[in-house]
N, C-alpha and C positions, 0 to 999 in steps of 0.2 A: 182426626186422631183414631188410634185403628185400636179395635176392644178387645184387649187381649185375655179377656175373660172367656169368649166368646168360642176365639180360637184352643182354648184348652179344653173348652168344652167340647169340641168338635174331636181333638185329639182324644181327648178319653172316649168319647164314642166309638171312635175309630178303632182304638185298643180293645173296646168289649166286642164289637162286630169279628175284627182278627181272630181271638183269641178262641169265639164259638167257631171260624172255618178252621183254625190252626190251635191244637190245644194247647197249652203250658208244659214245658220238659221242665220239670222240678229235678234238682238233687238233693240226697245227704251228704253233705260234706264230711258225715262220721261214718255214715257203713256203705258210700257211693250207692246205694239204693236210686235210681233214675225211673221215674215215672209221667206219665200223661195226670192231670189235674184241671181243673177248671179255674180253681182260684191256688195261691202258694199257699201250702198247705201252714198253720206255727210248728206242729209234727211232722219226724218224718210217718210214714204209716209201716214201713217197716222196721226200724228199731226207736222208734220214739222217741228219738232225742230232738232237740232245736236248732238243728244245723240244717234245714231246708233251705235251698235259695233256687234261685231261677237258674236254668241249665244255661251256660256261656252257649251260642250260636254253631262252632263245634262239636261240643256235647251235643246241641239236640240234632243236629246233623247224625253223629254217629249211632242213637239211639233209635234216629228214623232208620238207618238202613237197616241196624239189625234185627228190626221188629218188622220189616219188609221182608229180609230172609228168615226168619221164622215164620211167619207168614204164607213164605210162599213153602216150605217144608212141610205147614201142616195140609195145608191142599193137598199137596202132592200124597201124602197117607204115608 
């Protein structure tokens, strides 16, 4: 019989190790505010309402590139 306890515990492991190399893309669903987090935040931190959720795989694709070109704009001076 195989311990499925076991296994979810391994999975949530897995998710805390992730999460410290790859951070969390939060949004607000009420003012799109999209930010890096460590855990979901209940606020957002920019208009403080309760519509944080986790950024769809999309979303934090598009939030990675444009924080890569700003990024690279401020090096450049």
């Amino acid at each position: 019989m195989k311990n499925h306890s076991r296994d979810l515990e391994y999975i949530d492991e897995l998710r805390t190790h992730h999460r410290r190399l790859i951070p969390l893309i939060c949004i607000c669903d009420d003012c799109q505010y999209t930010f890096e987090a460590e855990n979901k935040p209940e606020r957002c931190p920019d208009c403080g309402r309760l519509k944080v959720r986790e950024a769809t795989a999309q979303e934090a694709e598009t939030y990675r590139k444009v924080r890569a070109e700003i990024e690279k704009e401020e090096q450049q001076g």
